[in-house]
N, C-alpha and C positions, 0 to 999 in steps of 0.2 A: 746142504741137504734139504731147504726150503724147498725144491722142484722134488722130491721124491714122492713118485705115486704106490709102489708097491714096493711092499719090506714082507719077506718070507726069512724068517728067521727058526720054521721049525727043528726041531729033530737037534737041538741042540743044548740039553738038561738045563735050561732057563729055569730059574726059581722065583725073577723078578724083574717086570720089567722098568727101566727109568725115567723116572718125571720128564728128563728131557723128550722124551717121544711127542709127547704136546706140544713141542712146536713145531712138529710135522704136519703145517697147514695144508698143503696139499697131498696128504696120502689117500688113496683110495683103498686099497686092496693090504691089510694085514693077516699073516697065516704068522701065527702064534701056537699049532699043535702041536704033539709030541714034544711037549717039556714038561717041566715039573712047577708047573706056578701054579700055587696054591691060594691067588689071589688075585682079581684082574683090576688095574688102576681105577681109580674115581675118575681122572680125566679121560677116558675114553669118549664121555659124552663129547668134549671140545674139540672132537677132531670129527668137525662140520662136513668134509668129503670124503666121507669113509662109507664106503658102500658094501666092501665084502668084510668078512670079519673071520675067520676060522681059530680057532683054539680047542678042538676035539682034543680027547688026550691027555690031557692034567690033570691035574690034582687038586681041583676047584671045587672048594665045600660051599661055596654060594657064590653069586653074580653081582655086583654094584645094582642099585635101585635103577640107576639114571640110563642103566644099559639099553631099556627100554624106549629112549630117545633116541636111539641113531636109528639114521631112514635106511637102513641095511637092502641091498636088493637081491645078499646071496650071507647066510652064517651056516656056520658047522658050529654044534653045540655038545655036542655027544661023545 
């Protein structure tokens, strides 16, 4: 799964996602909406090729600090 650029895993009552995701060095594009996480990983920052982001839709009572370093060129946050 080291070559996977895009993981759309919505619409599927996710509560949480797992550590393993970080060593999805080449992902670009995660759609993470329409679940139920109530929390988005610390490692998102490490996942250096990630350009789009979408997680509208959950249940996210705050954001990681570090989220503010991904160079994002497309997020759904709403």
């Amino acid at each position: 799964m080291k070559k996977l650029k895009i993981l759309d895993i919505s619409h599927n009552k996710i509560t949480r996602l797992p550590e393993t995701m970080n060593a999805l060095d080449n992902l670009e594009t995660l759609i993470i909406s329409h679940n139920q996480l109530t929390e988005l990983p610390l490692y998102l920052d490490r996942l250096k090729k990630l350009k789009v982001l979408k997680f509208a839709h959950n249940k996210l009572m705050a954001l990681p600090a570090k989220i503010g370093l991904l160079k994002l060129s497309q997020g759904q946050y709403k």
